[in-house]
N, CA and C of each residue as an Amber inpcrd file, in Angstrom:
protein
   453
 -52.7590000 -22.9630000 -17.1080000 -51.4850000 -23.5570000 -17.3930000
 -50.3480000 -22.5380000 -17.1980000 -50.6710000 -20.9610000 -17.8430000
 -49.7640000 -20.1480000 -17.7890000 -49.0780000 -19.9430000 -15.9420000
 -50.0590000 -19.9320000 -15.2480000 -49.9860000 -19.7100000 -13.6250000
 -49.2560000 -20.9780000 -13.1170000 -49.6520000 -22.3380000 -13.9390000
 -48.7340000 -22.8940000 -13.0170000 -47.7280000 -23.4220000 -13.3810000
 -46.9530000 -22.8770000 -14.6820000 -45.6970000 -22.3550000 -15.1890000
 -44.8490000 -21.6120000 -14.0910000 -45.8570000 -20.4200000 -13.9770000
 -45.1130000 -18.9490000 -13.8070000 -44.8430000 -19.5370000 -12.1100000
 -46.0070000 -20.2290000 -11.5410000 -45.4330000 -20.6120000  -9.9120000
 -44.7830000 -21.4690000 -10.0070000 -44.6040000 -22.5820000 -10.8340000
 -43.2940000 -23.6220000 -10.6350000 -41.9020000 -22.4120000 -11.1390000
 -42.0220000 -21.5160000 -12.1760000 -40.4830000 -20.6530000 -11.9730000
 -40.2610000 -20.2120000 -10.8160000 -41.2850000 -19.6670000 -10.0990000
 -41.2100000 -18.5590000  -8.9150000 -40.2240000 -19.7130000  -7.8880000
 -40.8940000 -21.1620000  -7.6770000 -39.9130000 -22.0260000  -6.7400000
 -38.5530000 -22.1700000  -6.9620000 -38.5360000 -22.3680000  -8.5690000
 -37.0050000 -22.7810000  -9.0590000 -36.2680000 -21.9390000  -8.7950000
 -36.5630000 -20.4250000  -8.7420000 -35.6860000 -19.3920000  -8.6560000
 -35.4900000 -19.0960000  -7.2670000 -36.7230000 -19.6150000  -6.1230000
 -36.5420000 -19.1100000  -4.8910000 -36.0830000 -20.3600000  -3.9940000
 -35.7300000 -21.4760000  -5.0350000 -34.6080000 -22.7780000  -4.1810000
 -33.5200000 -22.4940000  -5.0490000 -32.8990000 -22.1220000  -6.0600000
 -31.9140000 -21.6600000  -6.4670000 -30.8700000 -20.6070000  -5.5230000
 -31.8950000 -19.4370000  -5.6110000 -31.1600000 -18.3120000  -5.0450000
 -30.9450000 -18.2690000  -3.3480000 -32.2110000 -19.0250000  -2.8780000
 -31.9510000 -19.1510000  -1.5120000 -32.0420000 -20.2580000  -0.7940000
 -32.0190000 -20.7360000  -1.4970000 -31.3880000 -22.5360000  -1.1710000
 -30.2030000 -23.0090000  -0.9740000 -29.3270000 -22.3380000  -1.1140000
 -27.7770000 -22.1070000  -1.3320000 -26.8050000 -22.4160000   0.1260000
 -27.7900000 -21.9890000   0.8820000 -27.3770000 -21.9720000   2.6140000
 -25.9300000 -21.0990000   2.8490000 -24.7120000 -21.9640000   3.3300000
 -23.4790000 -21.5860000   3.6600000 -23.2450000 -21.0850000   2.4740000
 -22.9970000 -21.8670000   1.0140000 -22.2780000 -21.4080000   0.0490000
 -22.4340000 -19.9050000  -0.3360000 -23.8000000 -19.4590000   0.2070000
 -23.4400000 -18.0600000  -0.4600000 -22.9760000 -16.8870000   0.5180000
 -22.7130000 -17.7180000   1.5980000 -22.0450000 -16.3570000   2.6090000
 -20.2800000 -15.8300000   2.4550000 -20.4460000 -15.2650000   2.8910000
 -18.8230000 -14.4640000   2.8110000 -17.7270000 -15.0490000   3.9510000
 -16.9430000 -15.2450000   3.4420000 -16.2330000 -16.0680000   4.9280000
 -14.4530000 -14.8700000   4.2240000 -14.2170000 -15.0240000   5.8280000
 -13.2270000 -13.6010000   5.8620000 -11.7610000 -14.7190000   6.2430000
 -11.2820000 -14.5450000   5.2180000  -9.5930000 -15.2800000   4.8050000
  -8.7690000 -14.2040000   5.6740000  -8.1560000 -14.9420000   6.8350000
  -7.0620000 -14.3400000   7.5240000  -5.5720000 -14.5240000   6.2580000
  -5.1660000 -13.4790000   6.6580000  -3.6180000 -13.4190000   5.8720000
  -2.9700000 -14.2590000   6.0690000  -2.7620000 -14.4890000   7.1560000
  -1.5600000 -16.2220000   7.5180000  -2.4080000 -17.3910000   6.4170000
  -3.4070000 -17.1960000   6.1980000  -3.6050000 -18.7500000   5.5370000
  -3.5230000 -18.4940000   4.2120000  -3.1780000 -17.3280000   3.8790000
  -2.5960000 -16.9790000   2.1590000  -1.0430000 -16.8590000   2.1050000
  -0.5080000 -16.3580000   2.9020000   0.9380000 -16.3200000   3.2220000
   1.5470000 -17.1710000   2.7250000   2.3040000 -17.6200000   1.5060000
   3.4100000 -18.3620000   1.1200000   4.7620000 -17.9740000   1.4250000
   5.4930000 -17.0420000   1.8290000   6.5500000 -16.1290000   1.8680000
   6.5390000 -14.8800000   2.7510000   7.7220000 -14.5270000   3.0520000
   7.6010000 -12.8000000   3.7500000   6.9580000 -12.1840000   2.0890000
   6.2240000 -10.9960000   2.5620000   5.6570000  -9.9100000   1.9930000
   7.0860000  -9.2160000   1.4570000   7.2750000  -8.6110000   0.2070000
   8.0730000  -7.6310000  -0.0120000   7.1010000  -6.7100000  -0.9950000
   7.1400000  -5.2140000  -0.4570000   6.1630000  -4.1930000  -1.3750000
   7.3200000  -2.6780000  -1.2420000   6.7190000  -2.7710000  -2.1810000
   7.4440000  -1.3850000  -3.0380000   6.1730000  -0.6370000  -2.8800000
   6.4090000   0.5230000  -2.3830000   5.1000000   1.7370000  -2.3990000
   6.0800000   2.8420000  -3.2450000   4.8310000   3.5370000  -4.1280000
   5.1890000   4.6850000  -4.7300000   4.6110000   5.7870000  -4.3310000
   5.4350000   6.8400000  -3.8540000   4.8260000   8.3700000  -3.2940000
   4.8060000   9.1470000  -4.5520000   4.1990000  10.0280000  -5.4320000
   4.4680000  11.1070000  -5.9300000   3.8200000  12.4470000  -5.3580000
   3.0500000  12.2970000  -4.5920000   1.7520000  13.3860000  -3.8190000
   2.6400000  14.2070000  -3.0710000   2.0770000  15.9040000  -2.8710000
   3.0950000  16.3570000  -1.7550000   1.6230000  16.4020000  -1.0020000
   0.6430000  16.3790000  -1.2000000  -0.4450000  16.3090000   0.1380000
  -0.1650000  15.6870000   0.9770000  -0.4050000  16.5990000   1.9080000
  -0.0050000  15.7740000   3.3360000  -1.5390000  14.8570000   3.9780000
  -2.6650000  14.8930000   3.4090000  -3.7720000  13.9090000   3.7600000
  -3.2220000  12.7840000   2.9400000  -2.6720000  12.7620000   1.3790000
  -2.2040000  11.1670000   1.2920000  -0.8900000  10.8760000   2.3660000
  -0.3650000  11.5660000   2.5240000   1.0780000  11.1810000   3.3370000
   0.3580000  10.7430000   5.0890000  -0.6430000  11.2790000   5.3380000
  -1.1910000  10.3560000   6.7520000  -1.9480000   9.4290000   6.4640000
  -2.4780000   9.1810000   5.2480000  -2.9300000   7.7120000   4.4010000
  -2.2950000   7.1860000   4.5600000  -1.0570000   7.0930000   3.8480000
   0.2950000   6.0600000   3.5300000   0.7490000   6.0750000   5.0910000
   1.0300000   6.8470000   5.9760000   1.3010000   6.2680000   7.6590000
   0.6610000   5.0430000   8.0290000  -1.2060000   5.5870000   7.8350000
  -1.8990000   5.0640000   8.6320000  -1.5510000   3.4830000   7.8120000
  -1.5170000   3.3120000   6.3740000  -1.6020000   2.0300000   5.3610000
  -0.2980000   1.3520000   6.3370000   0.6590000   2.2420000   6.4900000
   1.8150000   1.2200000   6.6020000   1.8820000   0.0660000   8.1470000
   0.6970000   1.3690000   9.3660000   1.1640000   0.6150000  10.3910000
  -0.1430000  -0.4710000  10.5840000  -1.0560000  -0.4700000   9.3430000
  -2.1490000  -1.4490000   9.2540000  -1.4740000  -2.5670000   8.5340000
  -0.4670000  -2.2850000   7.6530000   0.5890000  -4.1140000   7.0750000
   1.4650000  -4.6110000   8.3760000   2.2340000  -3.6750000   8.8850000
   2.8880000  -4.0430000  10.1780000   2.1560000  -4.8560000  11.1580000
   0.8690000  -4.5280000  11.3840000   0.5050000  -4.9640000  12.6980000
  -0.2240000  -6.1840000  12.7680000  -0.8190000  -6.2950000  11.2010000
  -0.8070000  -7.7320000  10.7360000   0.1470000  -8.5540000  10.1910000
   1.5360000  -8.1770000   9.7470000   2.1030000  -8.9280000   9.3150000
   3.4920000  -8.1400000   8.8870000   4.1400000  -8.4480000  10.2620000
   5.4080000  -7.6930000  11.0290000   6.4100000  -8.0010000   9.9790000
   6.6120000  -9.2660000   9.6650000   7.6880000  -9.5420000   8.6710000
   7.5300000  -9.3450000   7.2570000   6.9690000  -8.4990000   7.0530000
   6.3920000  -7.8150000   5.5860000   8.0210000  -6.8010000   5.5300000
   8.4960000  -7.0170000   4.5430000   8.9020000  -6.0470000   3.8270000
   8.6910000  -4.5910000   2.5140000   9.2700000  -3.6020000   3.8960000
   8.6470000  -2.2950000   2.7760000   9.5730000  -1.2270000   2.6130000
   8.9560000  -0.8950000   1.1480000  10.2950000   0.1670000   0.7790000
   9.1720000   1.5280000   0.1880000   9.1020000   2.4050000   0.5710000
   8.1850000   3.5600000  -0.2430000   9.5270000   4.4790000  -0.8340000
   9.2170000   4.4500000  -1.9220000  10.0750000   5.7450000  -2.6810000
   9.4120000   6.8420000  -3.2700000  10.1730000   7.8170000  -2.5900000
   9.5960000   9.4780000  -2.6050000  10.0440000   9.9360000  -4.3300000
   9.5800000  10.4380000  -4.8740000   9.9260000  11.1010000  -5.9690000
   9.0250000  12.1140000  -6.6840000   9.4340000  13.0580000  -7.2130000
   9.0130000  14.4640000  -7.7110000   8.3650000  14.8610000  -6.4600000
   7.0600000  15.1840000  -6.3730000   6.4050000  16.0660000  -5.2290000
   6.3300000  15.4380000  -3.8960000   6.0430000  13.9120000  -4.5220000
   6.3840000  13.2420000  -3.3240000   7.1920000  12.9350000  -2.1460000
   8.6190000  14.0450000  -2.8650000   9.9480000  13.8110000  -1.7910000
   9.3900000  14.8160000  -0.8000000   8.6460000  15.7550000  -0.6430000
   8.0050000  16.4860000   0.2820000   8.1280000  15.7660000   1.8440000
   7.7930000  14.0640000   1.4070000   7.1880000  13.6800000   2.9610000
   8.5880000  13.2910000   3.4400000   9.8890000  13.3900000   3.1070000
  11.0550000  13.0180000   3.7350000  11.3670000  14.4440000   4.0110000
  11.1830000  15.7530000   3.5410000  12.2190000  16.7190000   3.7470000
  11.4220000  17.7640000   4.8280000  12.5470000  17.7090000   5.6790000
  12.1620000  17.8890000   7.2940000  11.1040000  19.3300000   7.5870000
  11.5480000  20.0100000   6.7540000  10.8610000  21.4280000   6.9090000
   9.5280000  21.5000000   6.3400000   8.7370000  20.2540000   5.4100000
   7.8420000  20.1760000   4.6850000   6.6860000  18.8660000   5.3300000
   7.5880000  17.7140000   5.7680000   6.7800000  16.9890000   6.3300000
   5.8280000  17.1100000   7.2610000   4.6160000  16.1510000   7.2120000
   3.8560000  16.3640000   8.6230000   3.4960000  15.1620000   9.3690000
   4.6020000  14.3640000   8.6120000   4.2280000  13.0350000   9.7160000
   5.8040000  12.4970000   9.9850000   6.6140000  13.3610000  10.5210000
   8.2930000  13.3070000  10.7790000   7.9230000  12.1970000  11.9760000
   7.5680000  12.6340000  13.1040000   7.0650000  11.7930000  14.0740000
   6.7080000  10.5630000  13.7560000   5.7900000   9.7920000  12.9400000
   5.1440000   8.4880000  12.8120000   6.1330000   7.8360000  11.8460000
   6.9550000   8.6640000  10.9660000   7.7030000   7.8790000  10.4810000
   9.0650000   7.3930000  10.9490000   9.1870000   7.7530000  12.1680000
  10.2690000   7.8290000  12.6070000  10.0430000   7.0010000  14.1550000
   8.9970000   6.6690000  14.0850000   8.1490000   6.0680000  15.1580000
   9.1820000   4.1960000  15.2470000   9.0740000   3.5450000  16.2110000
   9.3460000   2.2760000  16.1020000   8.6920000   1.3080000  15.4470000
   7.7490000   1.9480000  15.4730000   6.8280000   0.8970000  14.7540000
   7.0720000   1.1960000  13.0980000   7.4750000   1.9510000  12.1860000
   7.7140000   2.0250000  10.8940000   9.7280000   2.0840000  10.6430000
  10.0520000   2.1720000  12.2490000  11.3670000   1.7220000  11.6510000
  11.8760000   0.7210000  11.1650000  11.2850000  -0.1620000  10.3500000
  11.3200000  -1.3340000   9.6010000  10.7410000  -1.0930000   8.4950000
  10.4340000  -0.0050000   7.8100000  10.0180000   0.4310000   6.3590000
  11.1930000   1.0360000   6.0980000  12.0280000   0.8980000   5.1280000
  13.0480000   1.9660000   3.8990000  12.2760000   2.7410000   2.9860000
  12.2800000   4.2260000   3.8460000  12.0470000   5.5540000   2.8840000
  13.1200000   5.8740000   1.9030000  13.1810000   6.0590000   0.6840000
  13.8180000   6.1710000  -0.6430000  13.4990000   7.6540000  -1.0190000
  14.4360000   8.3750000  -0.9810000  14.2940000   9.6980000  -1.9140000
  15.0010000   9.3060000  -3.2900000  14.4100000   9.9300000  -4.3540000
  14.9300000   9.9630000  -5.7920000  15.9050000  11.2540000  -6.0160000
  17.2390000  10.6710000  -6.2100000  18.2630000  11.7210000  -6.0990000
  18.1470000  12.8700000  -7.0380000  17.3800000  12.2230000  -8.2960000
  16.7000000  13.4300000  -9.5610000  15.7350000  14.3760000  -9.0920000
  15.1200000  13.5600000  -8.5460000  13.6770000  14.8020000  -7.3480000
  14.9000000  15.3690000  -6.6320000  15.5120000  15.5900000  -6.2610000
  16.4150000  16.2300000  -4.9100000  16.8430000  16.8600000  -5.9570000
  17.5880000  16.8490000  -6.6510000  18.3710000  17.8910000  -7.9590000
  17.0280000  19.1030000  -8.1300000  16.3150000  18.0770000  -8.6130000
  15.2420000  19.1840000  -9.4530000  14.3540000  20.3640000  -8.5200000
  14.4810000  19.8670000  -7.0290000  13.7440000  20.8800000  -6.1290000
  14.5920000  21.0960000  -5.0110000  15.9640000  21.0770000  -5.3640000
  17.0320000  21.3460000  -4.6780000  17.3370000  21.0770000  -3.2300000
  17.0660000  20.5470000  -3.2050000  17.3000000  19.6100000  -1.3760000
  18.0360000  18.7710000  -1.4640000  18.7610000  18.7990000  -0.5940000
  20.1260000  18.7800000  -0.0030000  19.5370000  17.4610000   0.6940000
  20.8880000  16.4460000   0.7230000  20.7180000  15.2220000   1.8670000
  20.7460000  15.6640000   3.5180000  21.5470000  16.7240000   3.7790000
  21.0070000  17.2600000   5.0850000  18.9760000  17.3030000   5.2650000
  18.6560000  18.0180000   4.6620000  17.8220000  18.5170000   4.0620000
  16.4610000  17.4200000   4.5680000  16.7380000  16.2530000   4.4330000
  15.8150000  15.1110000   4.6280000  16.1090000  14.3390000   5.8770000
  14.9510000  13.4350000   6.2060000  14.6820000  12.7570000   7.4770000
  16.1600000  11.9740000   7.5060000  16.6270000  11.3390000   8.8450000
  17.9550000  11.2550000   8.9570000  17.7090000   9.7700000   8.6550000
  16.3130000   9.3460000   8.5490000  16.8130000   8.1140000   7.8640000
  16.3750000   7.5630000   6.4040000  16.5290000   8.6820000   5.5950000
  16.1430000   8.3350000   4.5030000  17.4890000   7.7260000   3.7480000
  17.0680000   6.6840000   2.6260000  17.8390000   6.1280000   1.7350000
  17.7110000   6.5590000   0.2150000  19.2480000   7.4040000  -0.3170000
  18.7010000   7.6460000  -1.4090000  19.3380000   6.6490000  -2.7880000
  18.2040000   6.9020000  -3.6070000  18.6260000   6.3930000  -4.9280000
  18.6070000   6.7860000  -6.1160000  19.4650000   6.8980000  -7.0590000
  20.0530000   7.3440000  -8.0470000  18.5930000   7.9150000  -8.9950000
  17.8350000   7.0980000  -9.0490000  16.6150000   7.2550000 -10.1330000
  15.2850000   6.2650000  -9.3290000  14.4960000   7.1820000  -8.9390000
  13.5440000   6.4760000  -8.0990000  12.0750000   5.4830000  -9.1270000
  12.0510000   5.5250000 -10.5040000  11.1240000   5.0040000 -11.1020000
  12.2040000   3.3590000 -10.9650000  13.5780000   4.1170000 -11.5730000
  14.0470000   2.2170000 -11.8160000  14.4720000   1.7610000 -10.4790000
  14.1740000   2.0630000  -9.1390000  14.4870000   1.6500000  -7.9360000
  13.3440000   0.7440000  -7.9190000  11.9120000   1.2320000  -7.8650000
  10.4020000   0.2920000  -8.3120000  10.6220000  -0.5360000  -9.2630000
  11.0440000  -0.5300000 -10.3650000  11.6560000  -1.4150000 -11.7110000
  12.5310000  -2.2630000 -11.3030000  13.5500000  -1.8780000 -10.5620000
  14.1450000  -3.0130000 -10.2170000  13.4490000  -4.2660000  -8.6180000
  12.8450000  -3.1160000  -7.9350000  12.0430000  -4.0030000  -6.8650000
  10.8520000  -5.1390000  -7.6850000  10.1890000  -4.9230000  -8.5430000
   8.9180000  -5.9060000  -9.0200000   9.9330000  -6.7850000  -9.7880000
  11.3590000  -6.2480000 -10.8550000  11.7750000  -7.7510000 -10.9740000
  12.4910000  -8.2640000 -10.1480000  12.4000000  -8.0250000  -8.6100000
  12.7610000  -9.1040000  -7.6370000  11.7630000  -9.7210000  -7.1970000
  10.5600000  -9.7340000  -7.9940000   8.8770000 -10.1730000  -6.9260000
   8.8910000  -9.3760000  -6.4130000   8.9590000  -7.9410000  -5.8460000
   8.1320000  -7.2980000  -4.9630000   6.6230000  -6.8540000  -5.5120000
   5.8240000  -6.6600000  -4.8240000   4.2560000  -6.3580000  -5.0370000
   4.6620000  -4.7080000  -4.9340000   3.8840000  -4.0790000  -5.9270000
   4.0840000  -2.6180000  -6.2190000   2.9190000  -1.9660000  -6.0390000
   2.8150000  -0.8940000  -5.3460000   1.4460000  -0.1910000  -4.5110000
   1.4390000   1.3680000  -4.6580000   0.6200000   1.8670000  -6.0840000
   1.0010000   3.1940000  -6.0220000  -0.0210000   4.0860000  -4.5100000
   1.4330000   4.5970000  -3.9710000   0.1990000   5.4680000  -2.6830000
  -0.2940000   6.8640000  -3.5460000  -1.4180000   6.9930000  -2.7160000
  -2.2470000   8.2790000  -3.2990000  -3.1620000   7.9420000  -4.3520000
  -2.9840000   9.2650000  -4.8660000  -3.6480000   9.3540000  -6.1260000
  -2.7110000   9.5490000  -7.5110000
């Protein structure tokens, strides 16, 4: 009796688990069919590493190339203003590239005080702002999606 218990479970569990067919496969959701709206994202830099700063390149021209009308703003602040200021950066080139001239780089004018760099000083197209935490504070209460880069 015990055996033909234990082989009627063995079926239930092996038409359960693999009986399932389609339902248990993975099916890969293109972005257009989630898309309600343009994208607006706020990225946060604080890293002066320059391996996260060719992360955050490579991240930005992987949203672009799927989904051009995405709006993006990364704001540099404390160590992070590193990747705008010309003598420190190592991706001056890609950010300055056509393809990311449709992202707004943000320096935090308090990071610039505190490690003394000058608006000369930074990429010629950076945008600065007064206090770079409430620049993010004020982007998420407009709906923007907030993305800390790095670590």
């Amino acid at each position: 009796m015990k055996k033909i218990l234990f082989i009627a479970l063995i079926l239930f569990l092996n038409t359960a688990v693999f009986g399932q067919g389609k339902e248990n496969s993975i099916n890969v959701i293109s972005t257009t069919e989630i898309k309600q709206e343009p994208r607006k994202i706020v990225m946060q830099l604080t890293s002066a590493d320059t391996n996260v700063h060719k992360m955050l390149v490579k991240q930005l021209n992987n949203i672009i190339s799927v989904a051009p009308d995405t709006r993006i703003e990364v704001v540099c602040h404390g160590p992070g203003l590193s990747l705008l200021v010309k003598d420190k950066t190592t991706v001056s080139k890609q950010i300055e590239s056509s393809a990311l001239k449709s992202v707004d780089f943000v320096a935090c004018s308090f990071s610039m005080k505190e490690r003394n760099v000058k608006k000369e000083d930074l990429l010629q197209l950076t945008k600065i702002v007064e206090a770079g935490i409430l620049e993010i504070v004020d982007k998420q209460n407009l709906g923007w999606a907030y993305i800390k880069a790095g670590n």
